[in-house]
PDB file of N, CA, C and O in Angstrom:
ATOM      1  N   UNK A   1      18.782 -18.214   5.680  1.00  0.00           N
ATOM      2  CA  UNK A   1      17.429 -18.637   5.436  1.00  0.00           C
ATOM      3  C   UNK A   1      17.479 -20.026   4.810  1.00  0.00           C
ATOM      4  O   UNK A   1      18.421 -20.460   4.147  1.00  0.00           O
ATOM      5  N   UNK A   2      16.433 -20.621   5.079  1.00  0.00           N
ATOM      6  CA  UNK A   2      16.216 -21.610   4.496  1.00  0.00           C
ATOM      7  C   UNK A   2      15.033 -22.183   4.126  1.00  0.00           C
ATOM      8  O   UNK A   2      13.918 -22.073   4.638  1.00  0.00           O
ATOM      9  N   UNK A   3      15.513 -22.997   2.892  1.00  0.00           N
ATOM     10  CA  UNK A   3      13.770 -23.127   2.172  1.00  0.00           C
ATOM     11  C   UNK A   3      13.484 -24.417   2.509  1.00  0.00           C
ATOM     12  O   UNK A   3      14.260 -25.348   2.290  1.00  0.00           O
ATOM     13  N   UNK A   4      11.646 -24.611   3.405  1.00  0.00           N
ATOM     14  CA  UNK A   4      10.911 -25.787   3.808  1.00  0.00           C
ATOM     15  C   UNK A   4      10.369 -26.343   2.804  1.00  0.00           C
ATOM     16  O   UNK A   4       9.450 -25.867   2.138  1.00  0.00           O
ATOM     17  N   UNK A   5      11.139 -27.820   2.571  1.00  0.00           N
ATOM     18  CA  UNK A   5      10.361 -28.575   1.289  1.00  0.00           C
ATOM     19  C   UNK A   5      10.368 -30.006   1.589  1.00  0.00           C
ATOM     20  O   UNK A   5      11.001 -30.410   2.564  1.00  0.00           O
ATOM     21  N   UNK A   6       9.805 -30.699   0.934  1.00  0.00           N
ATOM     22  CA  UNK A   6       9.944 -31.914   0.916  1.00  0.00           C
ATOM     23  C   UNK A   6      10.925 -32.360  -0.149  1.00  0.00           C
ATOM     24  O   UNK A   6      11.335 -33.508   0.020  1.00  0.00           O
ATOM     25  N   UNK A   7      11.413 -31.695  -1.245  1.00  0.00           N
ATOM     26  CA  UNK A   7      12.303 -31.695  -2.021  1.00  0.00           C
ATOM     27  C   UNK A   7      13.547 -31.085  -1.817  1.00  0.00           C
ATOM     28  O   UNK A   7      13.736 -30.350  -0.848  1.00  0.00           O
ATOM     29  N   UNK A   8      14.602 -31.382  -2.832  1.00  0.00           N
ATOM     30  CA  UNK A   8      16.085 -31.005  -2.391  1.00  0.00           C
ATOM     31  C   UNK A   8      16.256 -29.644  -3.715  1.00  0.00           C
ATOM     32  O   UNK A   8      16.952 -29.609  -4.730  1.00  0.00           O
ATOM     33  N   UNK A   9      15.151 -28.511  -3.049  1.00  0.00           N
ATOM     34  CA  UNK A   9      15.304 -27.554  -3.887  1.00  0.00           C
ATOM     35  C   UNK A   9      16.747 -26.494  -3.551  1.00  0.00           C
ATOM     36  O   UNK A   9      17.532 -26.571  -2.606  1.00  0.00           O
ATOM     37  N   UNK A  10      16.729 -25.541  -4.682  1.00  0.00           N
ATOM     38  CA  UNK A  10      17.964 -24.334  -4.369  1.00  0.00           C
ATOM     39  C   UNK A  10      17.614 -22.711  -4.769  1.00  0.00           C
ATOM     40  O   UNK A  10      18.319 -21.794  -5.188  1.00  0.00           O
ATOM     41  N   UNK A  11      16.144 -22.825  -4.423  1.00  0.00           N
ATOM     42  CA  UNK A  11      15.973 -21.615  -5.170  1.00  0.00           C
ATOM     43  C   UNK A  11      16.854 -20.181  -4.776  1.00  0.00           C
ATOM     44  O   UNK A  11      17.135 -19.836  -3.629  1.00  0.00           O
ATOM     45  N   UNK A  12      17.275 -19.310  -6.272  1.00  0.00           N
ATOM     46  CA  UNK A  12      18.063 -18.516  -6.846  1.00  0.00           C
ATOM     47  C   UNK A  12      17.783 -17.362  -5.086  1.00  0.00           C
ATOM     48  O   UNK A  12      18.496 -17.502  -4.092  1.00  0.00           O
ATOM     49  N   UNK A  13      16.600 -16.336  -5.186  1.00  0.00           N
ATOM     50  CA  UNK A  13      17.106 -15.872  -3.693  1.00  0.00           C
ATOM     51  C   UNK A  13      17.487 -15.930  -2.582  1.00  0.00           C
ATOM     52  O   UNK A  13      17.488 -14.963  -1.820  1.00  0.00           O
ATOM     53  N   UNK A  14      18.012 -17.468  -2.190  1.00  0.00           N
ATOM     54  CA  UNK A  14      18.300 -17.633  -0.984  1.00  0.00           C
ATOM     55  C   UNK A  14      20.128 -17.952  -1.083  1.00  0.00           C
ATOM     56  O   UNK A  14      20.752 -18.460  -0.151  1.00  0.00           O
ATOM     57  N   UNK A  15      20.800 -17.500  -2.497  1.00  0.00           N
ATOM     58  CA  UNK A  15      21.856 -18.454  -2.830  1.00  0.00           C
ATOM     59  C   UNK A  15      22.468 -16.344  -3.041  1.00  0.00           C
ATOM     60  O   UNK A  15      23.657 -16.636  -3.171  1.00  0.00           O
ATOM     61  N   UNK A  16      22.470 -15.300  -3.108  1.00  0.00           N
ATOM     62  CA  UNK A  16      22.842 -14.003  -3.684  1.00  0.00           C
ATOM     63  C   UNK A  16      22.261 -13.662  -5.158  1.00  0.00           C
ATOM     64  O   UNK A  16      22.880 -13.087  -6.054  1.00  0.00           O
ATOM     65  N   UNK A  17      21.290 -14.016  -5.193  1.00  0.00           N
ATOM     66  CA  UNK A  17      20.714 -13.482  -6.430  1.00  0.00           C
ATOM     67  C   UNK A  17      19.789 -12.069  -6.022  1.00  0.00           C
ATOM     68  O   UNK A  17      19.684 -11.010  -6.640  1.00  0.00           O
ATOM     69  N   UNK A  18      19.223 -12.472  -4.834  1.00  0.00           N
ATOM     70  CA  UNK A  18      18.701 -10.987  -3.997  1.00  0.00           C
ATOM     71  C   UNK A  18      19.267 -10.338  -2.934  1.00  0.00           C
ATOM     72  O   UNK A  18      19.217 -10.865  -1.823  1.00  0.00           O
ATOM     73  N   UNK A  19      19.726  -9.419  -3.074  1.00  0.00           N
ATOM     74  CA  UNK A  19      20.923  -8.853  -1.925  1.00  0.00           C
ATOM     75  C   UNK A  19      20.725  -7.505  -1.578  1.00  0.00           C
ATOM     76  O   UNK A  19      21.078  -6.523  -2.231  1.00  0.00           O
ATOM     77  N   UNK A  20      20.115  -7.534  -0.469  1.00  0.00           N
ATOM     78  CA  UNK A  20      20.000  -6.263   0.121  1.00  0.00           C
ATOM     79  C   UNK A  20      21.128  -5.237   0.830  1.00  0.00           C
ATOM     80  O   UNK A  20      21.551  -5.285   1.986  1.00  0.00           O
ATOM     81  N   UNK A  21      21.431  -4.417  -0.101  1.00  0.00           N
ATOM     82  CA  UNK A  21      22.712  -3.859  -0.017  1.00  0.00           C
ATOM     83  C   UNK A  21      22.331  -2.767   1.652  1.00  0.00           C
ATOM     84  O   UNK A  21      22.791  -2.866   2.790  1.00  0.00           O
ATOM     85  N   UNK A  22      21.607  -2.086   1.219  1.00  0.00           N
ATOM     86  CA  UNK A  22      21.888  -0.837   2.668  1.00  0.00           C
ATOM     87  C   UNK A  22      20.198  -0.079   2.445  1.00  0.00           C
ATOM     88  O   UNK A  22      19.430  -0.109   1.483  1.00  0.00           O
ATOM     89  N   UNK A  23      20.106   0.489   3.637  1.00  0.00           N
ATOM     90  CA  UNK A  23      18.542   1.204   3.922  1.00  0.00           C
ATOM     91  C   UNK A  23      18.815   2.455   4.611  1.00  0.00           C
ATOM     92  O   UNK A  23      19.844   2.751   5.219  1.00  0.00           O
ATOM     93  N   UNK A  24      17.837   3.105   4.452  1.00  0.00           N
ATOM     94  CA  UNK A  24      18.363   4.367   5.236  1.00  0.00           C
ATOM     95  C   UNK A  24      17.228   4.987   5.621  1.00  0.00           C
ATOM     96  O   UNK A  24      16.289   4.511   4.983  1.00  0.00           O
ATOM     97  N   UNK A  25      16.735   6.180   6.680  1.00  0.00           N
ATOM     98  CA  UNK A  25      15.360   6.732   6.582  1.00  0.00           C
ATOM     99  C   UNK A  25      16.258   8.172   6.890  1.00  0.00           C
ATOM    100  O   UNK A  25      17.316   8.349   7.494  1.00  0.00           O
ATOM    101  N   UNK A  26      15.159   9.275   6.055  1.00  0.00           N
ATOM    102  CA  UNK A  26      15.895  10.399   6.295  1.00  0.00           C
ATOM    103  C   UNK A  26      14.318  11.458   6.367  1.00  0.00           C
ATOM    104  O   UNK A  26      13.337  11.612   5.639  1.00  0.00           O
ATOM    105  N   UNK A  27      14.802  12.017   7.700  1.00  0.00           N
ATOM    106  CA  UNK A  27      13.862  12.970   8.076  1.00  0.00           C
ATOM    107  C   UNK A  27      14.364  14.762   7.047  1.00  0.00           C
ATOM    108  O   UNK A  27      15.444  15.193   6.644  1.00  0.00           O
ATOM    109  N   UNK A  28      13.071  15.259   6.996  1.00  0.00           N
ATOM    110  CA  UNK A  28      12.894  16.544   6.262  1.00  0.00           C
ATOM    111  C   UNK A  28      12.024  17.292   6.822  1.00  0.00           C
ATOM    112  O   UNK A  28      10.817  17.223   6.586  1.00  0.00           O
ATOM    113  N   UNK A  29      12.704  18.290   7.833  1.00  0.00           N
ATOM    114  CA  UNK A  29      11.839  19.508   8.447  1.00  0.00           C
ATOM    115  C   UNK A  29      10.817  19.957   7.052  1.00  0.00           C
ATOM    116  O   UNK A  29      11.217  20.129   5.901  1.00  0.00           O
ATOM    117  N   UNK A  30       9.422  20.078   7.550  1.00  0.00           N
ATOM    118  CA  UNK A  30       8.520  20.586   6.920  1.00  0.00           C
ATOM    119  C   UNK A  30       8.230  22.217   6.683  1.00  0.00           C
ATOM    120  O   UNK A  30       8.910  22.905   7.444  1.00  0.00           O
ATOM    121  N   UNK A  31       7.523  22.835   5.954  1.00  0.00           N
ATOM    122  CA  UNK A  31       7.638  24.227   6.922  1.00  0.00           C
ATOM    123  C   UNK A  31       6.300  24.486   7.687  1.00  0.00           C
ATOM    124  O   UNK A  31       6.166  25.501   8.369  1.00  0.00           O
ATOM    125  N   UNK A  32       5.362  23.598   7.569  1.00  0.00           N
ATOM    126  CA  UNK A  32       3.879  23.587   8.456  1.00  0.00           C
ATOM    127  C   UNK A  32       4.659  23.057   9.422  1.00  0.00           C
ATOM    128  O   UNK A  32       3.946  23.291  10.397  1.00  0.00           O
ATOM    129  N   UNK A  33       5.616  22.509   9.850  1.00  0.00           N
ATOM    130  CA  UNK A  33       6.220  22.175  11.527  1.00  0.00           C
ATOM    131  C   UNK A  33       6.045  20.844  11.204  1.00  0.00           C
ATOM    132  O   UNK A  33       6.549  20.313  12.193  1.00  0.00           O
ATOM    133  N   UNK A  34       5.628  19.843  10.408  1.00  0.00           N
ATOM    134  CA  UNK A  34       5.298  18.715  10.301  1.00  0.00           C
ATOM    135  C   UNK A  34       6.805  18.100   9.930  1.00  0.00           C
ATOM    136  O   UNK A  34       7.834  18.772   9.863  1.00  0.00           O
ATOM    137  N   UNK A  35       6.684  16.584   9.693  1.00  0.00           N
ATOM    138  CA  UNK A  35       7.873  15.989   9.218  1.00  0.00           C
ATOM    139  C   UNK A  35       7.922  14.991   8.131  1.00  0.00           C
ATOM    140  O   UNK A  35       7.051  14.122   8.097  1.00  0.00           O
ATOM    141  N   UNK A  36       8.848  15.028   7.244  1.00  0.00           N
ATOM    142  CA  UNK A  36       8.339  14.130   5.922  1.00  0.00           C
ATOM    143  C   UNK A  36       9.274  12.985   6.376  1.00  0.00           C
ATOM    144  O   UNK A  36      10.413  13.406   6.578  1.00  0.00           O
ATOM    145  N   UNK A  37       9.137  11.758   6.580  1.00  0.00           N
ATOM    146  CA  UNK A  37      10.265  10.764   6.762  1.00  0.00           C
ATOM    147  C   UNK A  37      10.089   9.320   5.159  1.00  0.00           C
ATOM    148  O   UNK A  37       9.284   8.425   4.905  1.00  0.00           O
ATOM    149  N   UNK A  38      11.370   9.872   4.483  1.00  0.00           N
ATOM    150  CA  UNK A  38      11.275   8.681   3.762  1.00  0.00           C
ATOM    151  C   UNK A  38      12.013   7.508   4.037  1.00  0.00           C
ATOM    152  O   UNK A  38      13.003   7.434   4.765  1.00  0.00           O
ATOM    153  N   UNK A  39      11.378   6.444   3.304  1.00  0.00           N
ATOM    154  CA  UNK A  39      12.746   5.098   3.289  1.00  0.00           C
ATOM    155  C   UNK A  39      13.232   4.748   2.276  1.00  0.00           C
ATOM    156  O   UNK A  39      12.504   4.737   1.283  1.00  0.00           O
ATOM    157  N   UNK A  40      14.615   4.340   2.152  1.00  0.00           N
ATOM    158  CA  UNK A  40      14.987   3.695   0.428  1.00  0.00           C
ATOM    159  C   UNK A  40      15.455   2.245   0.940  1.00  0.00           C
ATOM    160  O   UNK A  40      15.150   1.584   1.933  1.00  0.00           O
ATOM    161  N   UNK A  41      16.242   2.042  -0.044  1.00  0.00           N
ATOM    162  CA  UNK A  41      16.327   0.473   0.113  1.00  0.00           C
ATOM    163  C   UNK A  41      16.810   0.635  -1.284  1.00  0.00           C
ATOM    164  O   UNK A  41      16.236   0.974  -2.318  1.00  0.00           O
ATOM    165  N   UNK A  42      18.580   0.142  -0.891  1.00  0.00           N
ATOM    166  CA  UNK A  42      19.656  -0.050  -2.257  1.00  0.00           C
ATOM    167  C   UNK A  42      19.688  -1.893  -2.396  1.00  0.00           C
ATOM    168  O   UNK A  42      19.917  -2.602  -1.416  1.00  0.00           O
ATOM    169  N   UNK A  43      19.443  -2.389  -3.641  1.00  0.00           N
ATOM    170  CA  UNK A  43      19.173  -3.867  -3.850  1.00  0.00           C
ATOM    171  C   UNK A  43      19.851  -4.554  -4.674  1.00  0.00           C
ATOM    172  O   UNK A  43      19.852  -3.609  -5.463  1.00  0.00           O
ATOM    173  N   UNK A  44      20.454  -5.364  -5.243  1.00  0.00           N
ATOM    174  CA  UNK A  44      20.545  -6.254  -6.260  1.00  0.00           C
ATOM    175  C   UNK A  44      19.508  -7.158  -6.786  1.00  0.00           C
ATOM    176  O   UNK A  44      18.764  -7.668  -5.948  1.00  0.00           O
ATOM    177  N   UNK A  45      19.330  -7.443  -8.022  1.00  0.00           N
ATOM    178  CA  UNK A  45      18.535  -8.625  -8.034  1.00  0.00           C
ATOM    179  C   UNK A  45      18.915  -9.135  -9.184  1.00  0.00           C
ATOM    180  O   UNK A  45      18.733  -8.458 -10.196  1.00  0.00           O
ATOM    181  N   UNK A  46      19.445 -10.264  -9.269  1.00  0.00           N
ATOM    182  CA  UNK A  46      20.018 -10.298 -10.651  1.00  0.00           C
ATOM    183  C   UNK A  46      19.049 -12.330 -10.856  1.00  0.00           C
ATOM    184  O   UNK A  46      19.514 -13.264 -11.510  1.00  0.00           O
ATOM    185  N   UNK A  47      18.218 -12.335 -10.347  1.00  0.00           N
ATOM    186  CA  UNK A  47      17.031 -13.228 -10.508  1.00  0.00           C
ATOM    187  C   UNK A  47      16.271 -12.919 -12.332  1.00  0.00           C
ATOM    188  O   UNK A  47      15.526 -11.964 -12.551  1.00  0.00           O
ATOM    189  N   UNK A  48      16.683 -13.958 -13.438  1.00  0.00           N
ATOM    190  CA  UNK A  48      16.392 -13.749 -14.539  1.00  0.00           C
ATOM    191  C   UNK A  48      14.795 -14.378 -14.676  1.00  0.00           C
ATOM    192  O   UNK A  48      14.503 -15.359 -13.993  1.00  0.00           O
ATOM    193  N   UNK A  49      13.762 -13.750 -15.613  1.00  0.00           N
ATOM    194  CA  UNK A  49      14.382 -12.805 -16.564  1.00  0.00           C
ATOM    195  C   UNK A  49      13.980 -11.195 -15.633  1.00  0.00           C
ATOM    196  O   UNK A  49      12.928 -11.084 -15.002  1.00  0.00           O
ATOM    197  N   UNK A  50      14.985 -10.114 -15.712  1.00  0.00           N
ATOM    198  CA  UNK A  50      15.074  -9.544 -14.969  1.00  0.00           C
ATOM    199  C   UNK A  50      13.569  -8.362 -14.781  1.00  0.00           C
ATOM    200  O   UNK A  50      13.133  -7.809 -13.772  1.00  0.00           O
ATOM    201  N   UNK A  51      13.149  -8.326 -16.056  1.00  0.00           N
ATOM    202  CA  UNK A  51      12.182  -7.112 -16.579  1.00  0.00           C
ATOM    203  C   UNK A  51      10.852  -8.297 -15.285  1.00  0.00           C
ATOM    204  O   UNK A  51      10.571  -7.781 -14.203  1.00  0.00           O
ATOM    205  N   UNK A  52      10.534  -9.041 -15.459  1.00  0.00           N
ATOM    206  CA  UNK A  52      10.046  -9.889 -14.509  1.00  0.00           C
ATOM    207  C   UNK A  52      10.005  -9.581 -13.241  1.00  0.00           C
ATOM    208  O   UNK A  52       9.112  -8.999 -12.626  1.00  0.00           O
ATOM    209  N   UNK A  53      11.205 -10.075 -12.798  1.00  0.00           N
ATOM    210  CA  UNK A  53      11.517 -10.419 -11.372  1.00  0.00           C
ATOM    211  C   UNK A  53      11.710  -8.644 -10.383  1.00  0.00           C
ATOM    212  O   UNK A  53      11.556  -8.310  -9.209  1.00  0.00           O
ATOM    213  N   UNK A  54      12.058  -8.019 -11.490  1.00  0.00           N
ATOM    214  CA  UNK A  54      12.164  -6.482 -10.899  1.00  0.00           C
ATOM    215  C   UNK A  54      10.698  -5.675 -10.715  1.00  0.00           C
ATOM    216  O   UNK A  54      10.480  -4.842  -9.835  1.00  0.00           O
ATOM    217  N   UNK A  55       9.818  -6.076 -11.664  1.00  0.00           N
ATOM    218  CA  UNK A  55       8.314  -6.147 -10.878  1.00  0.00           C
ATOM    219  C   UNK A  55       8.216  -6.309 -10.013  1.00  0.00           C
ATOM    220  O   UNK A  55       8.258  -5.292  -9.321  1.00  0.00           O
ATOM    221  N   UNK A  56       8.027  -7.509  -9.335  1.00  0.00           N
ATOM    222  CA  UNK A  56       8.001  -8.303  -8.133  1.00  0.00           C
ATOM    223  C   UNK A  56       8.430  -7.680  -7.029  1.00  0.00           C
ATOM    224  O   UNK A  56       7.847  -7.335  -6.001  1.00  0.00           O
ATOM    225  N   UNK A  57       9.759  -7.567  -7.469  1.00  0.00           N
ATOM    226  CA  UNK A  57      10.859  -7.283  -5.888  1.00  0.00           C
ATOM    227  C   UNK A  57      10.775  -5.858  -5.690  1.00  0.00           C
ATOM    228  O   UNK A  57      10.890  -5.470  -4.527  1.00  0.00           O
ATOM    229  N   UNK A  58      10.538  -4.718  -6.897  1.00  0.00           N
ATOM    230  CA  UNK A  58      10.187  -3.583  -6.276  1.00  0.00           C
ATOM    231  C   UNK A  58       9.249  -3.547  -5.330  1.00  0.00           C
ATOM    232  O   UNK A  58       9.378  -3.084  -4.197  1.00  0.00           O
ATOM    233  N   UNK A  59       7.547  -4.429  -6.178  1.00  0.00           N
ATOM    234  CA  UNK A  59       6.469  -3.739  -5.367  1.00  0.00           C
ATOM    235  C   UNK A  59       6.796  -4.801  -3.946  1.00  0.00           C
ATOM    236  O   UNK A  59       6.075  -4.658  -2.958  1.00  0.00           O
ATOM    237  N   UNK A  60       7.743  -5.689  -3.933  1.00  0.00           N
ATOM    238  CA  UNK A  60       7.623  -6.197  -2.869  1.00  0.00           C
ATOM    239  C   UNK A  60       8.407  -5.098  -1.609  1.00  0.00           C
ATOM    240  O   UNK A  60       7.904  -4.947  -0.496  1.00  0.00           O
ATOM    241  N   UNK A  61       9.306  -4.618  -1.917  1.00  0.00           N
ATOM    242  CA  UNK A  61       9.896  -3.360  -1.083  1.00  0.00           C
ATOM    243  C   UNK A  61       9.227  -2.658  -0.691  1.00  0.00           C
ATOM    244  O   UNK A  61       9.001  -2.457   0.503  1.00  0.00           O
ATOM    245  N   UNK A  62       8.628  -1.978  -1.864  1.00  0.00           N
ATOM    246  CA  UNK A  62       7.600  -0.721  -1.852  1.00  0.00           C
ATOM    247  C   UNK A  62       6.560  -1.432  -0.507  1.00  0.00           C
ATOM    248  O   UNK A  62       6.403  -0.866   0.574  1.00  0.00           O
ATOM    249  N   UNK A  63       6.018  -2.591  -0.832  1.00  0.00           N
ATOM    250  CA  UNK A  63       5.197  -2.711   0.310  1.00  0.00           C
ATOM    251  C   UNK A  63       5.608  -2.767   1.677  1.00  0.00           C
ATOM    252  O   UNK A  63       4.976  -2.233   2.589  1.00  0.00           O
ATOM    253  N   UNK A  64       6.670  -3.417   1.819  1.00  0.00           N
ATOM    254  CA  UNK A  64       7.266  -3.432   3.033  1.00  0.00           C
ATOM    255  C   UNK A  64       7.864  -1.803   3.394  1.00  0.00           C
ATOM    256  O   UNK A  64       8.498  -1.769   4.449  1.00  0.00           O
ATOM    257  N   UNK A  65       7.776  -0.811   2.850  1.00  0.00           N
ATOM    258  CA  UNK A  65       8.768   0.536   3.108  1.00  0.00           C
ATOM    259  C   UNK A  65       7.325   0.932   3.838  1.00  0.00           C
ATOM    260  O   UNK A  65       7.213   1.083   5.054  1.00  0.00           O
ATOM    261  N   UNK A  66       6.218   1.075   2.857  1.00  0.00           N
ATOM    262  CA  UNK A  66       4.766   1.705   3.139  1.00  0.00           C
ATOM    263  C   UNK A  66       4.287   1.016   5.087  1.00  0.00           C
ATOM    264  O   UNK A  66       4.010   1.733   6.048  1.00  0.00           O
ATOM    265  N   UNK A  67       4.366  -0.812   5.054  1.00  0.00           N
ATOM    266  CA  UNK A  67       4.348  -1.356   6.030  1.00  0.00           C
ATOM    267  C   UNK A  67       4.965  -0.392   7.264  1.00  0.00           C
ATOM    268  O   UNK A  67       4.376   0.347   8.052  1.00  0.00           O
ATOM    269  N   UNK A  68       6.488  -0.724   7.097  1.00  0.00           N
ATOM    270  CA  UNK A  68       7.333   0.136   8.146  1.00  0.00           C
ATOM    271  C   UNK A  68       7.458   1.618   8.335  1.00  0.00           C
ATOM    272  O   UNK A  68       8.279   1.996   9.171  1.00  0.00           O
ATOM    273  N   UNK A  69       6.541   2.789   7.472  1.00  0.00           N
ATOM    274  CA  UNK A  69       6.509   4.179   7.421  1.00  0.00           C
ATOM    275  C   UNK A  69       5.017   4.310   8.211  1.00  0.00           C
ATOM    276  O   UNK A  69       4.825   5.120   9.117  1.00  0.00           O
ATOM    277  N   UNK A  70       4.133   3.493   7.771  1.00  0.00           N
ATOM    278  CA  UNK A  70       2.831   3.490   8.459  1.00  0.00           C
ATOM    279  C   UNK A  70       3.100   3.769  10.334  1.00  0.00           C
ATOM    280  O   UNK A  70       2.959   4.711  11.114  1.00  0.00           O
ATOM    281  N   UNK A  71       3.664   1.982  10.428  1.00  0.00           N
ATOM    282  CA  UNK A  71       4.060   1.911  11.621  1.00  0.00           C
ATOM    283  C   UNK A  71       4.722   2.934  12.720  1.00  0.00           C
ATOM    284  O   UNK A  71       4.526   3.023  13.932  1.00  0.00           O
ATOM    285  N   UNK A  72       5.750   3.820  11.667  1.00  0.00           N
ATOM    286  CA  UNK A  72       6.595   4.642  12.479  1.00  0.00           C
ATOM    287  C   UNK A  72       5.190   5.442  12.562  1.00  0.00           C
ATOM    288  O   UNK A  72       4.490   5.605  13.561  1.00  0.00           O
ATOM    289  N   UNK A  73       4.967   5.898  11.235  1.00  0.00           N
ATOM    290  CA  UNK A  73       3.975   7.297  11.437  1.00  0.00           C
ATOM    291  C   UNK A  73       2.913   6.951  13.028  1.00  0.00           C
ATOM    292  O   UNK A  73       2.778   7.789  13.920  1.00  0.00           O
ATOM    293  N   UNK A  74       2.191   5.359  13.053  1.00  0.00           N
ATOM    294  CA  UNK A  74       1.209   5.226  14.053  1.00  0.00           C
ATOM    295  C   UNK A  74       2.006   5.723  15.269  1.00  0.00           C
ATOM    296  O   UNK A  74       1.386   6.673  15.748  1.00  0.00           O
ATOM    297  N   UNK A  75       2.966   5.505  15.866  1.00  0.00           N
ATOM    298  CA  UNK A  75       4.073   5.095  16.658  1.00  0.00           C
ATOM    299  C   UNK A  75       4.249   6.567  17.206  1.00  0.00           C
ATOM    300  O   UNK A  75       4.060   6.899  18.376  1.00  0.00           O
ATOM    301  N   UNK A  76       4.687   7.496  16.051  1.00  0.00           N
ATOM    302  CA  UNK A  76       5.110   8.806  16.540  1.00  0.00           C
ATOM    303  C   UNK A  76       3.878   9.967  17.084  1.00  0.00           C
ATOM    304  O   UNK A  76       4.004  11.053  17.648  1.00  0.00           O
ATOM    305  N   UNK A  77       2.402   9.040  16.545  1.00  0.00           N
ATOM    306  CA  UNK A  77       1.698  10.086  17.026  1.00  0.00           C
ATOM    307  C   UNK A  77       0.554   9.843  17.862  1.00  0.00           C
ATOM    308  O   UNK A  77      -0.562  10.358  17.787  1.00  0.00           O
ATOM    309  N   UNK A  78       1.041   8.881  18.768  1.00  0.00           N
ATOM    310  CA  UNK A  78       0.261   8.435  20.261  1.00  0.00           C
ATOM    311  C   UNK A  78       0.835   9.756  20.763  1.00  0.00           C
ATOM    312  O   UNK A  78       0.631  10.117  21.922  1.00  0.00           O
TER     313      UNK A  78
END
């Protein structure tokens, strides 16, 4: 990635300060016959100060997990 500037910036997530380690989705037979599918998402973030930046980057996951669970859910039930 790379950051568009007119300046000769370096900002900290594009250098391993945010590192998305591994993801996974794991299906769970229901017993109504339905299906529960979650997502995780294992991270680093070592972007200071951390109590801060771990705000951020959770709900930023969290939104993107909700994004991509929606999608599957629309997806699986055409």
């Amino acid at each position: 990635m790379k950051e568009i500037s007119f300046y000769d910036i370096h900002p900290n997530h594009l250098h391993g300060y945010w590192v998305s380690k591994q993801g996974q989705f794991k299906l769970t037979a229901l017993p109504n016959g339905h299906t529960l599918l979650e997502g995780t998402t294992w991270y680093v973030n070592k972007i200071k100060p951390d109590f801060y930046w771990t705000l951020w980057s959770d709900n930023i996951v969290h939104k993107i997990h909700n994004r991509v669970l929606e999608h599957i859910k629309t997806q699986a039930e055409l």
